[in-house]
N, C-alpha and C positions, 0 to 999 in steps of 0.2 A: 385757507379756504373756509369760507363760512359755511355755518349749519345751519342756519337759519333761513326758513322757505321764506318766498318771497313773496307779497300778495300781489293776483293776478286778476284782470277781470275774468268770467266766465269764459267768455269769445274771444280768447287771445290768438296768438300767433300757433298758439301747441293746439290748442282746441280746433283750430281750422283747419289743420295737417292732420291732425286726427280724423275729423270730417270727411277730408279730401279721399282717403283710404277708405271710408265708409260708415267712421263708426263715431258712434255721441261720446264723450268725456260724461263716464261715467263713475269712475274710480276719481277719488279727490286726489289734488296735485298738491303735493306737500313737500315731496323732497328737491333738495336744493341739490348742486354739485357734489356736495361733498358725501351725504344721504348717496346718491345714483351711486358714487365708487364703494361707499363704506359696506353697501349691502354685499358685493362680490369681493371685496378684500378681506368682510367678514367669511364667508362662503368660502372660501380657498383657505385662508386659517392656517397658517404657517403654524400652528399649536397644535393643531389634531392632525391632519395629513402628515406633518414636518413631524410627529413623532410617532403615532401609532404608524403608519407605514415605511420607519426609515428600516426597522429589523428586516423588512422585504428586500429592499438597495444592498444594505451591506452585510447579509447573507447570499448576496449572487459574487458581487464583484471585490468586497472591501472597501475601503479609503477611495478605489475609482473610482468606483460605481457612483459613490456618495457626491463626491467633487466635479466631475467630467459630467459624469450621470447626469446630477441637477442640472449643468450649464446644457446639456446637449436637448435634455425635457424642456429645461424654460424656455429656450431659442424656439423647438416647436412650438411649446403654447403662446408665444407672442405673434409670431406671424400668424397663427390661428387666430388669435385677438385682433390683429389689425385687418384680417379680411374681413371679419365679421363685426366690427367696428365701422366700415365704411357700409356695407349692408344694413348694419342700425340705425346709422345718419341719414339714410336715407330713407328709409321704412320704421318709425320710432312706435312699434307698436307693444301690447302684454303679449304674451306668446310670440313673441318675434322670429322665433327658427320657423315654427309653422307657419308664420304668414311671406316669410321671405321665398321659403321651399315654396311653396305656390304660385308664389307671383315671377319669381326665376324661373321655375320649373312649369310646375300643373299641381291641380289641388290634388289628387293622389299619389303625387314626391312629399307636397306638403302635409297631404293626412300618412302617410310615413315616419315623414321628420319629426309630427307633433308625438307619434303614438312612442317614437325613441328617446325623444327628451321629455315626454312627459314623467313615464316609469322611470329612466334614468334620475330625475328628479326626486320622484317618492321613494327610489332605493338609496337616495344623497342624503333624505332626512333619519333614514333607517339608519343607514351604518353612523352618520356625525352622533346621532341618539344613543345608540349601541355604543360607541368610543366615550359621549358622556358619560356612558353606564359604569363599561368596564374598558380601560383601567382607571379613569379619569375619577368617577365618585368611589366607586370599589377599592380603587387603590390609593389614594390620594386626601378622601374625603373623608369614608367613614372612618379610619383611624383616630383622623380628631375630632371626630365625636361622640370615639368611646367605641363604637359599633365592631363587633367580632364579624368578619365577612367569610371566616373559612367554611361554612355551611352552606352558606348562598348559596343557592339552584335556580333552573328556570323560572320560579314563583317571584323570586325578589328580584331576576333582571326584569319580566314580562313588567312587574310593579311600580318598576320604577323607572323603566323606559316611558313606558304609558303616562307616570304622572309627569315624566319632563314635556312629553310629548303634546298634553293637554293643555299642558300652562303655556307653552308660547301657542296653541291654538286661540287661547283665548285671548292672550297677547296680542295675536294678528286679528284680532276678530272684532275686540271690542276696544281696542285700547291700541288705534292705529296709528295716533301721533305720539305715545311714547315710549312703540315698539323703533319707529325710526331715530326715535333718542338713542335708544337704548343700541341703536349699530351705529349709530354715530359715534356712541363710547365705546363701541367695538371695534370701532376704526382706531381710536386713540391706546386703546386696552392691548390687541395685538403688539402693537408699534411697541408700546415701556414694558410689556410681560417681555416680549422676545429679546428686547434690549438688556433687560434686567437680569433673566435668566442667562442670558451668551455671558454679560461681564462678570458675572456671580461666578460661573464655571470656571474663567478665566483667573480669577482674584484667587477661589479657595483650591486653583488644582495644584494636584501635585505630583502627577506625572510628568515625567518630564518631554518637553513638545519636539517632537518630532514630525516637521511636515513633509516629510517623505511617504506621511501614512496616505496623505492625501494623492498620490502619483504612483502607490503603488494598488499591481493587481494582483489579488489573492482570489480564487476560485473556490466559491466555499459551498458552493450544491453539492447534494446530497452528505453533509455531512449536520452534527447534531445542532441542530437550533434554526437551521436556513430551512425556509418555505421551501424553497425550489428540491425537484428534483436530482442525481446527477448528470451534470451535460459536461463534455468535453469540448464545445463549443465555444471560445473566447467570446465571440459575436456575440454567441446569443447568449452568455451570461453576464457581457454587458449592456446586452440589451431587456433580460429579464428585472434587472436593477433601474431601468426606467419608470416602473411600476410605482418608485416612490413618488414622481414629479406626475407622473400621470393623473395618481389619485388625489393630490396636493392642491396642482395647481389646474382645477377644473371648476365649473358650477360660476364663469365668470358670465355665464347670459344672463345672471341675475339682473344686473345692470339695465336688458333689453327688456326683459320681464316685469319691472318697473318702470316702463317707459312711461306710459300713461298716469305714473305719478311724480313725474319728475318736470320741474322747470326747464326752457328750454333745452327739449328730450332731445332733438335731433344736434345740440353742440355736445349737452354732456353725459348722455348716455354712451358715445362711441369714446369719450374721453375715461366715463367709470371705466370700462371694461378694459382698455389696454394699459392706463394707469394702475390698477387692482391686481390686472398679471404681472409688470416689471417690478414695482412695491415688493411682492412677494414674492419673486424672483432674487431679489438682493436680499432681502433679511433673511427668507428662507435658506440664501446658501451662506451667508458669515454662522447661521446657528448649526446647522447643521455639520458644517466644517467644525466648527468648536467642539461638537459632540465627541467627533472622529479624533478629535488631536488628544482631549481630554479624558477618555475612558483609558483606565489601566491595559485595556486588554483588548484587539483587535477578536481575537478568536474567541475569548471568554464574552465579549457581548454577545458573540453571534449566540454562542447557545444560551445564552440569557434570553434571547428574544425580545420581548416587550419590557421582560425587566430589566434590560439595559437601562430606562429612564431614572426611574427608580432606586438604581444602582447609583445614578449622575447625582439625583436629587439628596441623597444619603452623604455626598463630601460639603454637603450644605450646613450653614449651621439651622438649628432643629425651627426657628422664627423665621429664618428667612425661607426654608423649605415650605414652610407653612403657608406662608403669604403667598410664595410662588405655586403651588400647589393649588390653593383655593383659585387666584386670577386665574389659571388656564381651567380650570374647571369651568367660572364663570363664560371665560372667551370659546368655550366648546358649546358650551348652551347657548351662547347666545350666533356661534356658526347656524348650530340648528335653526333657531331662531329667524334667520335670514334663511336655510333651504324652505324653509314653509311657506315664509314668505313665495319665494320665488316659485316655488310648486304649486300655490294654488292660484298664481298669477295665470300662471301658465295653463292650468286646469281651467279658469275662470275663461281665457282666449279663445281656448279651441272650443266648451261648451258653446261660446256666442255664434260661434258660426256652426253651431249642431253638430258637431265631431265627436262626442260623447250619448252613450248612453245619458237619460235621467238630464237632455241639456239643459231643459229649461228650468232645473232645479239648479245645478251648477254653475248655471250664469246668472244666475240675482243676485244682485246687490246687496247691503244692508243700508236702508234709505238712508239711517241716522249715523250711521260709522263710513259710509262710503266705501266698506271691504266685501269682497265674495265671499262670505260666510260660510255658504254650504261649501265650497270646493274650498275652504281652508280646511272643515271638520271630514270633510273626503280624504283629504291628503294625508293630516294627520291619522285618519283612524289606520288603510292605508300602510302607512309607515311604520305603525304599530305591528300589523300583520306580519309585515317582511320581515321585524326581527324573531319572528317563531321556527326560522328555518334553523335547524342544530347549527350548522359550518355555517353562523350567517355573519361575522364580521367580514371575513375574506373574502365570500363570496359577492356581500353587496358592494362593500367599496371596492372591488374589479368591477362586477358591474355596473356600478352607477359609472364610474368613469368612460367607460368602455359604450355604453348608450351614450353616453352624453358626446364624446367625441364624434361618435356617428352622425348624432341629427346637429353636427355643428359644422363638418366634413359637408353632408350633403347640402346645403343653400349654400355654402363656399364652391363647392362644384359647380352647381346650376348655371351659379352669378357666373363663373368662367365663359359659360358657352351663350349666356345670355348679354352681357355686355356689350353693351353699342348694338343690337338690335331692339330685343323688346324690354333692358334696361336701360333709358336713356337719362331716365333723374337722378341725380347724385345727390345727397344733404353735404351738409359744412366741412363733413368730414373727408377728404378724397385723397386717394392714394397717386392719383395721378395716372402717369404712366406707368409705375409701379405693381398698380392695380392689378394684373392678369399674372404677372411672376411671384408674387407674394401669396398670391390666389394657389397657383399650382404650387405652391412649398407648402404652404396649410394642409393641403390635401394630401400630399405625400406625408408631410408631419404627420397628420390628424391618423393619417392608417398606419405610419408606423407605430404611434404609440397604441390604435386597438388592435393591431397584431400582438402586440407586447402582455396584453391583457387576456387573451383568449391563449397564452401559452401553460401548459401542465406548471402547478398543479390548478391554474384557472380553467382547465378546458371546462367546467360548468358553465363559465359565461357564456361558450360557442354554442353551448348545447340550447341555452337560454335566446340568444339569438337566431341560430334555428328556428327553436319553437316560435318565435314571435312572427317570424318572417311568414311562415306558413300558416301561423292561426291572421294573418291581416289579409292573407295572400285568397285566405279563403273568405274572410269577413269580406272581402272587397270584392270578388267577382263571385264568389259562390250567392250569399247573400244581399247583394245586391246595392254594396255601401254606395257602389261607384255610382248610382243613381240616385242615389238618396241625398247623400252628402254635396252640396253646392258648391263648397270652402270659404273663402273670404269673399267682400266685398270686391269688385273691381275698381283698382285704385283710377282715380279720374284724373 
C-alpha cells in the first residue's frame, strides 16, 4: 500500500461529497490509504494497550482470560468496526460519530454522541500520555540515560506528560505533513517492534512451553497483584478480563475523523478502520499469547503487575532490550500522536456546527498549515488536565474506552432503526443484507464490553457517566442547548 498522497484537483469527487453534507473542504487532503489505517492502527497500539493493560486480563482469569479473552474482545470490536464502517462510507465526514448520530437519529442523539466521544477522546490522549510516562519513559527510558527515577513524584510526571503532550501539539499543528509521516512509520514500527519483541521472547526463553496455560482458568481476584476485586463468579471473571481487549482495541474512528483528509474518504476510510481492528487483532493475540507461555510464573506475574514486562524484557540480552525498549517508547508517543490528532478532528467538527462553547474559536483553521489549531492546543491542554487525577492511569483508560464504546454503540443503534427509511444512501462500502445483524451484534458487543468497564473496581467510570448524563441532561433542556444548537447541515 502506498504512502504517498495523491494530488487532487480542489473540486474533486471527495470535495463534492463533502459539499453535498454541507460543508467546504477546509482541512488539506493528504492522506493516502495507508495514512487513513495507519492513524487507527497507530491509536489501538498493540504496545501500550497489549501491555500496560494485560496485568488487568490475567489477574481476572489467567492464560483464559488472555487467549479466549482477546479472541472473544476482537470478535466484538470487529463487527463494531464493520457497522460503523459502512456508516463512514457513506457519511465521510471529521467528527463522524456526531454527524451520523444526527443524521440516523436527531441532532440531540448526535450532540450526545459528540459530547461521549469527544471527552472519550481527550481521556484516550491522557492515559496513552500517562502509559508514555509511566512505565514506558520511567521504566524503560530513564535508566539509559543514567536518570535515578525512585524519587519522581507528581512534579516530574505533570513535567513530563506536559512536554510529550506539547510536542506532538505542535507536531499536529504546524508540521501536518510530517506528522502523517511520522504514523505512517508507526504503521510500519508497530508491525517489526511486535514482531521483534514476540520472536526475541521466543529465541531467549527458557521456560519451558506449556500451552495448556493458555486453556487454563485460574481465578485470581482478590488476591495479591489482580485489580479486580474478589468475585466467585466464573462469568464475570471472565468477563472482567475483557478489559484488556476493550482498552486495546478502541480509538479506531480515528480513521472517520480523518475523513476530510483523506483521498478518496468514502473507499478508504471504512477500509482504515476495520483493517486497523483485524491487523491488531492478529498480532495482538500471537504477543500476547507468547507473553503467557514465556513468563516463569503464572501467579508470580500477577503480583508483579505491570512489572511483569519488565520482568520479560530482563531474559533479553541488555542491547536488544534496549533497542526494544526505546521502539515502544517511540510507538507509544507516537499512538498519542495520532489520539491528538483524532481529538481535535473531532473538536474541530462539532465546534463547526456550534456544539461547543468558544465555537468559533475551535473551528478556525490555520490558513497556512490547513490544521485546527486552536482545538488541537484545547485538546492537548485538556489532556494535560486529566492526568492530575491521583487513581488516574486506571481510571482514564476505563474511561476513555468505555465513552468511546458508547458514542460508537449509539449511531450503530440509530442506523438500525433508521435503514431503508430515512437512510437510503449507502457509500462503496455496504454490508448488504448483512447490514442489520451485524448492526445488532455491535450493539450487543458494544454494551457488553462497557458493562465490563463500569465493573468494581471501575465503578468511577459509572459514576462518571452518571455525572455527564445529567450535567447534558440539564445543559440541553434546562438551558436551553436544544434551541440554540442547530447540528449539522442537512445532507442533500
Amino acid at each position: 500500500m502506498s504512502t504517498q498522497s495523491v494530488t487532487r484537483e480542489p473540486h474533486d469527487a471527495d470535495a463534492q461529497l463533502l459539499e453535498s453534507m454541507g460543508y467546504q473542504q477546509d482541512l488539506h487532503r493528504r492522506m493516502s490509504k495507508f495514512s487513513n489505517f495507519a492513524v487507527s492502527f497507530s491509536i489501538i497500539c498493540i504496545l501500550a494497550g497489549g501491555i500496560t493493560a494485560f496485568p488487568s486480563a490475567l489477574g481476572a482469569g489467567g492464560g483464559l482470560s488472555i487467549s479466549l479473552g482477546w479472541i472473544v474482545g476482537a470478535a466484538f470490536a470487529t463487527v463494531v468496526a464493520l457497522a460503523m464502517a459502512q456508516i463512514a462510507s457513506a457519511y465521510p465526514t471529521a467528527g463522524g460519530l456526531y454527524h451520523w448520530g444526527s443524521i440516523l437519529g436527531n441532532k440531540g442523539y448526535g450532540w450526545v454522541t459528540a459530547w461521549f466521544n469527544l471527552l472519550g477522546l481527550v481521556l484516550v490522549v491522557a492515559s496513552v500520555n500517562f502509559g508514555v510516562y509511566d512505565p514506558f519513559f520511567k521504566t524503560l527510558i530513564a535508566p539509559l540515560l543514567g536518570l535515578d527515577t525512585t524519587n519522581w513524584g507528581l512534579t516530574e510526571q505533570v513535567g513530563f506528560i506536559a512536554l510529550f503532550t506539547f510536542t506532538q501539539a505542535i507536531l499536529n499543528h504546524k508540521a501536518a505533513a510530517l506528522t502523517t509521516k511520522l504514523l505512517d512509520i508507526s504503521g510500519y514500527l508497530i508491525f517489526v517492534i511486535a514482531t521483534v519483541l514476540t520472536l526475541s521472547l521466543w529465541i531467549f526463553n527458557k521456560t519451558p512451553i506449556d500451552f495448556s496455560r493458555l486453556t487454563t482458568f485460574t481465578n485470581f481476584t482478590g488476591q495479591e497483584g489482580s485489580m479486580w476485586p474478589q468475585s466467585g463468579s466464573s462469568v464475570m471473571v471472565f468477563l472482567a478480563g475483557l478489559l484488556l481487549t476493550v482498552y486495546t482495541i478502541t480509538g479506531f474512528d480515528a480513521s472517520a475523523h480523518t475523513a476530510e483528509e483523506t483521498h478518496d474518504a468514502a473507499e478508504n476510510v471504512p477500509k482504515g478502520i476495520v483493517s486497523s481492528v483485524l491487523w491488531s487483532a492478529l498480532f495482538g493475540f500471537v504477543m500476547i499469547c507468547t507473553f503467557v507461555l514465556v513468563m516463569p510464573s503464572i501467579p508470580e506475574a500477577v503480583k508483579q503487575g505491570m512489572g511483569f514486562f519488565s520482568a520479560l524484557l530482563d531474559s533479553l540480552p541488555p542491547a536488544l532490550k534496549a533497542i526494544l525498549g526505546i521502539g515502544i517508547f517511540v510507538a507509544n508517543y507516537l499512538c498519542a500522536l495520532a489520539c491528538l490528532m483524532s481529538t481535535s478532528r473531532m473538536m474541530y467538527a462539532f465546534a463547526r456546527d456550534g456544539g461547543l462553547p468558544m465555537s468559533n474559536v475551535l473551528k478556525a483553521v490555520d490558513p497556512v498549515n490547513k490544521t485546527p489549531g486552536a482545538a488541537i492546543w484545547v485538546s492537548s491542554v485538556a489532556a494535560v488536565l486529566a492526568t492530575l487525577y491521583a487513581d488516574a492511569f486506571v481510571v482514564l483508560s476505563t474511561a476513555c474506552a468505555v465513552f468511546l464504546y458508547i458514542s460508537y454503540v449509539m449511531p450503530t443503534a440509530a442506523g438500525i432503526l433508521a435503514e431503508g427509511k430515512t437512510w437510503t444512501r449507502k457509500g462503496p462500502f455496504n454490508l448488504g443484507g448483512l447490514s442489520k445483524p451485524i448492526a445488532v451484534l455491535a450493539v450487543l458487543g458494544g454494551l457488553v464490553l462497557i458493562f465490563v468497564g463500569i465493573q468494581p473496581p471501575n465503578e468511577k467510570v459509572l459514576y462518571l457517566i452518571i455525572a455527564l448524563v445529567v450535567f447534558l441532561a440539564v445543559f440541553w433542556w434546562g438551558f436551553g442547548e436544544r434551541n440554540r444548537f442547530k447540528g449539522p447541515p442537512a445532507v442533500k
